[in-house]
PyMOL commands that place a pseudoatom at each C-alpha (Angstrom):
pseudoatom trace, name=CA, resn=UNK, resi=1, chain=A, elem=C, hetatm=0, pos=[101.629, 118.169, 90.377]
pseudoatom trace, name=CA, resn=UNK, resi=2, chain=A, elem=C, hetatm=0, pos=[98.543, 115.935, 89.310]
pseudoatom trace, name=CA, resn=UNK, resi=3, chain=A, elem=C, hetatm=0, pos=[96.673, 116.230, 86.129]
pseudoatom trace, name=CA, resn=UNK, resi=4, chain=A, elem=C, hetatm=0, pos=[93.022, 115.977, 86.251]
pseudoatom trace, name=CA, resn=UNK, resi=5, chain=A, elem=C, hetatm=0, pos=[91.356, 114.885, 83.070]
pseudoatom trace, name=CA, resn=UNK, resi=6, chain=A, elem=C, hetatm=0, pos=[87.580, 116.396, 83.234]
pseudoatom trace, name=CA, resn=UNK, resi=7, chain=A, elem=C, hetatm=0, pos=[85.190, 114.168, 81.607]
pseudoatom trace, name=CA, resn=UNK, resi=8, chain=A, elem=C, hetatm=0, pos=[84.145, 115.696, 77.856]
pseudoatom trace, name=CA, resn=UNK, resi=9, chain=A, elem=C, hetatm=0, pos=[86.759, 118.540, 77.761]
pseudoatom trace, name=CA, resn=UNK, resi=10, chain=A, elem=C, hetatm=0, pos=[89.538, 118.569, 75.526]
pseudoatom trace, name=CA, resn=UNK, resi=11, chain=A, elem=C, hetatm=0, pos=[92.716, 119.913, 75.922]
pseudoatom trace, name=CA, resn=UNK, resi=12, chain=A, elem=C, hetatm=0, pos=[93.251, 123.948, 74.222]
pseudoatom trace, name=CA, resn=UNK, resi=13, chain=A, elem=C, hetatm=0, pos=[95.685, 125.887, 73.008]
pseudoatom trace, name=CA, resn=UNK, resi=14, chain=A, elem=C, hetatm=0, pos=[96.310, 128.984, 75.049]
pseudoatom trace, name=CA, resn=UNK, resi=15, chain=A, elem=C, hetatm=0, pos=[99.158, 131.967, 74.463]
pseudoatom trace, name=CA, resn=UNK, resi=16, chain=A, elem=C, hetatm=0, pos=[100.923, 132.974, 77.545]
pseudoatom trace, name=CA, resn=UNK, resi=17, chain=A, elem=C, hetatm=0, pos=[101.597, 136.348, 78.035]
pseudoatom trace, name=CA, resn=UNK, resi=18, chain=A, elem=C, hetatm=0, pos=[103.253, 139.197, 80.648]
pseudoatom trace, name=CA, resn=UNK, resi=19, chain=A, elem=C, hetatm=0, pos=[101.992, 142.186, 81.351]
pseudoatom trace, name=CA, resn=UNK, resi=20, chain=A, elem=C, hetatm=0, pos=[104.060, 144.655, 83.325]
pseudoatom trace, name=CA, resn=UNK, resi=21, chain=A, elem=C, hetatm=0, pos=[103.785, 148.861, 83.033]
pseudoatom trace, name=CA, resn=UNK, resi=22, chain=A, elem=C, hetatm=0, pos=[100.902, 148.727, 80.398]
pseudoatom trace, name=CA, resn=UNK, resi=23, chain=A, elem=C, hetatm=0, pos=[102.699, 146.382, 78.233]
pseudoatom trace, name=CA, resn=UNK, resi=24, chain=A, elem=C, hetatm=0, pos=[102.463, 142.843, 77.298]
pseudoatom trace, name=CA, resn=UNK, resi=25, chain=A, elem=C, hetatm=0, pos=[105.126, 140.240, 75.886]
pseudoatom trace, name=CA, resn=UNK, resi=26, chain=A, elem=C, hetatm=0, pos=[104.391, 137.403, 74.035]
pseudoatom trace, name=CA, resn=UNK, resi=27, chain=A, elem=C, hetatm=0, pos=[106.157, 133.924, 75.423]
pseudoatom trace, name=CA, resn=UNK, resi=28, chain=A, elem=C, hetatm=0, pos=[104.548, 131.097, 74.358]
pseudoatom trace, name=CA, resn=UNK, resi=29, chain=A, elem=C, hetatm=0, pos=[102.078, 128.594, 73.759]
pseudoatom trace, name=CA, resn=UNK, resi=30, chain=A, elem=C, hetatm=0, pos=[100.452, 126.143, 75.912]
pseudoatom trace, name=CA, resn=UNK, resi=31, chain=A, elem=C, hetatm=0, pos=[97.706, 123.563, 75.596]
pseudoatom trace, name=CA, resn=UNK, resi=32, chain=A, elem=C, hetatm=0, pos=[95.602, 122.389, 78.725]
pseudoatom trace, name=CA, resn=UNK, resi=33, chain=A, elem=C, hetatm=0, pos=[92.468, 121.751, 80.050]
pseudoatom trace, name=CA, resn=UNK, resi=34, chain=A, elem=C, hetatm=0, pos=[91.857, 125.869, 81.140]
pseudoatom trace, name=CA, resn=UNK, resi=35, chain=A, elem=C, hetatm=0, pos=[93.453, 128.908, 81.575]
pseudoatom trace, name=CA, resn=UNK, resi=36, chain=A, elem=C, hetatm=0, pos=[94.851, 128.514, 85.089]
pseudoatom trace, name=CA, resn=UNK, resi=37, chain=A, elem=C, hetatm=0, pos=[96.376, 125.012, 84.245]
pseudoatom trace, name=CA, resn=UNK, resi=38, chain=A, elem=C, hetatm=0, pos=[97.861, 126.611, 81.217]
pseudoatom trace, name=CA, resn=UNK, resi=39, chain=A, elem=C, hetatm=0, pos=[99.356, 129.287, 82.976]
pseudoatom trace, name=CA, resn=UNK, resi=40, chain=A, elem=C, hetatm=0, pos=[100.431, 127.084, 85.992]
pseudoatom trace, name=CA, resn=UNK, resi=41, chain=A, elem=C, hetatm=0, pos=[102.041, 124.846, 82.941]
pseudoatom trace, name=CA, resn=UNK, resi=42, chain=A, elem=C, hetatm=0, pos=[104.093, 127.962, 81.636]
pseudoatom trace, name=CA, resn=UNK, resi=43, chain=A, elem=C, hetatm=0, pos=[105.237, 128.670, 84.922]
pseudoatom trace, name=CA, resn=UNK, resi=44, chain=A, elem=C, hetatm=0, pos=[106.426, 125.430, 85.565]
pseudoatom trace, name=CA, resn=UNK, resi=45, chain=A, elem=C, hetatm=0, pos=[108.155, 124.684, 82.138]
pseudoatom trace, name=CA, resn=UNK, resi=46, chain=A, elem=C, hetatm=0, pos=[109.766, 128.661, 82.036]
pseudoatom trace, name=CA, resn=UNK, resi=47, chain=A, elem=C, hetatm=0, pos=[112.088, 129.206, 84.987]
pseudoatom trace, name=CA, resn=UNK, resi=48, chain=A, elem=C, hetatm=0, pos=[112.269, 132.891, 83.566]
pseudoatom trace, name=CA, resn=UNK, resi=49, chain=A, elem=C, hetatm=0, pos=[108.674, 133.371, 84.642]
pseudoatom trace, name=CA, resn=UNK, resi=50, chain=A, elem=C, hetatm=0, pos=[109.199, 132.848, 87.569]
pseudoatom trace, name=CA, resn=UNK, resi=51, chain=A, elem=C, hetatm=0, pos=[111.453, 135.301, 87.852]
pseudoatom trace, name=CA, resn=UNK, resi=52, chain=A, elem=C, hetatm=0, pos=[108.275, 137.849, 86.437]
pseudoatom trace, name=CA, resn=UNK, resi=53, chain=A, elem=C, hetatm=0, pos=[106.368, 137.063, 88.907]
pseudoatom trace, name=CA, resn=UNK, resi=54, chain=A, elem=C, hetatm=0, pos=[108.662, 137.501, 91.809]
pseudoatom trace, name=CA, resn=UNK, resi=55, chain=A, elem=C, hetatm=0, pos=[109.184, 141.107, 89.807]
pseudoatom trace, name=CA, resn=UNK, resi=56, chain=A, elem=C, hetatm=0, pos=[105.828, 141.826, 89.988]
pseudoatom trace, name=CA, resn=UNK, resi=57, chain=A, elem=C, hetatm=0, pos=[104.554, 141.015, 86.841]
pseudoatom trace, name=CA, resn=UNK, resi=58, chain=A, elem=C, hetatm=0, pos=[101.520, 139.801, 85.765]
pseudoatom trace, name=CA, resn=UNK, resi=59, chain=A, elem=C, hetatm=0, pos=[101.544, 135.894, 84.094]
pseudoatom trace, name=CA, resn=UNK, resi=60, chain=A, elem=C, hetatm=0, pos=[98.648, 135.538, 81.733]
pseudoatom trace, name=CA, resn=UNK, resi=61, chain=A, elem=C, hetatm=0, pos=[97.079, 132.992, 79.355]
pseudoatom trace, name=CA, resn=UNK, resi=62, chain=A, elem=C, hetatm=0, pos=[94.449, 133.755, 76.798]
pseudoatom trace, name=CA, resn=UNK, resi=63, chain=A, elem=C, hetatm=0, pos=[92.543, 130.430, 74.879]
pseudoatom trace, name=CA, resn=UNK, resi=64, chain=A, elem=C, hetatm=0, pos=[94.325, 130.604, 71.176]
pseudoatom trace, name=CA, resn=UNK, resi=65, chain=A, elem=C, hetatm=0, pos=[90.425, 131.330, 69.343]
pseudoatom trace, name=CA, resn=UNK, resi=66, chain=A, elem=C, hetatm=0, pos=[91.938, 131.071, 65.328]
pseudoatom trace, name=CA, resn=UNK, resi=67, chain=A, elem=C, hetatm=0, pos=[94.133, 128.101, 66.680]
pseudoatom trace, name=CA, resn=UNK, resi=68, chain=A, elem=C, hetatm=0, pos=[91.014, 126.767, 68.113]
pseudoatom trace, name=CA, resn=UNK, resi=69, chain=A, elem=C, hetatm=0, pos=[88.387, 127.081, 65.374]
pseudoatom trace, name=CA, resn=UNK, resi=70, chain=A, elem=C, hetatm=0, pos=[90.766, 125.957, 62.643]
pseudoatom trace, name=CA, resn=UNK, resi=71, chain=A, elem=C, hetatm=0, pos=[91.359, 122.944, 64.878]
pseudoatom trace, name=CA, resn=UNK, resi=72, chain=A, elem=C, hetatm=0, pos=[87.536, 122.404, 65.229]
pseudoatom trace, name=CA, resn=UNK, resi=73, chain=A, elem=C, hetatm=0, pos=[87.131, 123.007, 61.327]
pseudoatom trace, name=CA, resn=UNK, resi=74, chain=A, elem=C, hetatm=0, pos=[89.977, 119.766, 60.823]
pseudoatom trace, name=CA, resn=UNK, resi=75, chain=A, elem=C, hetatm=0, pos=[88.082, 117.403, 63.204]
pseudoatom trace, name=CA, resn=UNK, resi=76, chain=A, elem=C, hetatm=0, pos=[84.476, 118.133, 61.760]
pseudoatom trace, name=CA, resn=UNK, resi=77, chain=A, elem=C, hetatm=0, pos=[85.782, 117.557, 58.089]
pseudoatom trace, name=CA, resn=UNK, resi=78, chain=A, elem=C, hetatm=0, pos=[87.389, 114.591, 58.942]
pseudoatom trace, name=CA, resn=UNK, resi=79, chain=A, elem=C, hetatm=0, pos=[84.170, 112.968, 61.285]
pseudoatom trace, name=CA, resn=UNK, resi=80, chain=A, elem=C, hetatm=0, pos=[82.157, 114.070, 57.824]
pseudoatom trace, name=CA, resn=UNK, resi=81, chain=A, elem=C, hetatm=0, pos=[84.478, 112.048, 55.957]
pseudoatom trace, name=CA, resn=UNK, resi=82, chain=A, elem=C, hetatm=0, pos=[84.351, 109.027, 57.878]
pseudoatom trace, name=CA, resn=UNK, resi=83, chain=A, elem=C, hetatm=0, pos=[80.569, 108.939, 58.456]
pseudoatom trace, name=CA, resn=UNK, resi=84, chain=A, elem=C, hetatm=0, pos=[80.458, 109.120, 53.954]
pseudoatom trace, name=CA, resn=UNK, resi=85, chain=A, elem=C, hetatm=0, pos=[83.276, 106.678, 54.266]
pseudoatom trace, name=CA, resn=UNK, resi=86, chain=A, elem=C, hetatm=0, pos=[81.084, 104.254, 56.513]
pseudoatom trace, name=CA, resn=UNK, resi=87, chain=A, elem=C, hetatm=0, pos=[77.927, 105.288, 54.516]
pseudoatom trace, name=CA, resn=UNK, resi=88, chain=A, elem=C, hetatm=0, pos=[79.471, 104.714, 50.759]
pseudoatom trace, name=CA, resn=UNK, resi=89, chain=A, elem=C, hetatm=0, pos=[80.970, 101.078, 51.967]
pseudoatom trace, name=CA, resn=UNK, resi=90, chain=A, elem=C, hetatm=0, pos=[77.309, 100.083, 53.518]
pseudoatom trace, name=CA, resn=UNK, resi=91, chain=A, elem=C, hetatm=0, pos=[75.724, 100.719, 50.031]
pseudoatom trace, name=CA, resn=UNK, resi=92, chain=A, elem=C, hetatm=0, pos=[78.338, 99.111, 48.070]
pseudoatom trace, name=CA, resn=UNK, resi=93, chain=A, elem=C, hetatm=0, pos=[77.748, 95.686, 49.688]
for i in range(1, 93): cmd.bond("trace and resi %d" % i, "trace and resi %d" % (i + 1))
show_as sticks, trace
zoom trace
């Protein structure tokens, strides 16, 4: 399998679920480029889900939002701390 990179995105976190007679199991987490390479990841890496699907059951992966935002909190406090990092050394010269 090849890995496209698309240009500006950033790899996510997504959950990977199963849903089979109106429930759903939690199995794991993935992080890729979208939801379809995530779930084609899971499939890959879990034998068992294979298995699922050949029983019918659904494979699903949902984009990790808390995961996400908390990630995207991190990386804008640390770009603000570099930019008054690089601003307090240009005054102190």
């Amino acid at each position: 399998m090849r890995i496209y990179k698309v240009a500006g995105k950033e790899k996510k976190p997504y959950k990977i679920f199963t849903l089979a007679h109106g429930s759903e199991k939690y199995i794991g987490e993935v992080w890729a480029y979208s939801s379809e390479q995530a779930r084609r990841f899971a499939i890959d890496k879990n034998s068992k889900l294979q298995d699922y699907l050949e029983m019918g059951y659904e494979i699903v992966a949902r984009l990790d939002k808390e995961k996400l935002e908390q990630i995207q909190k991190v990386n804008k406090l640390e770009e603000k701390r570099k930019e008054e990092q690089i601003q307090n050394a240009w005054w102190q010269d």
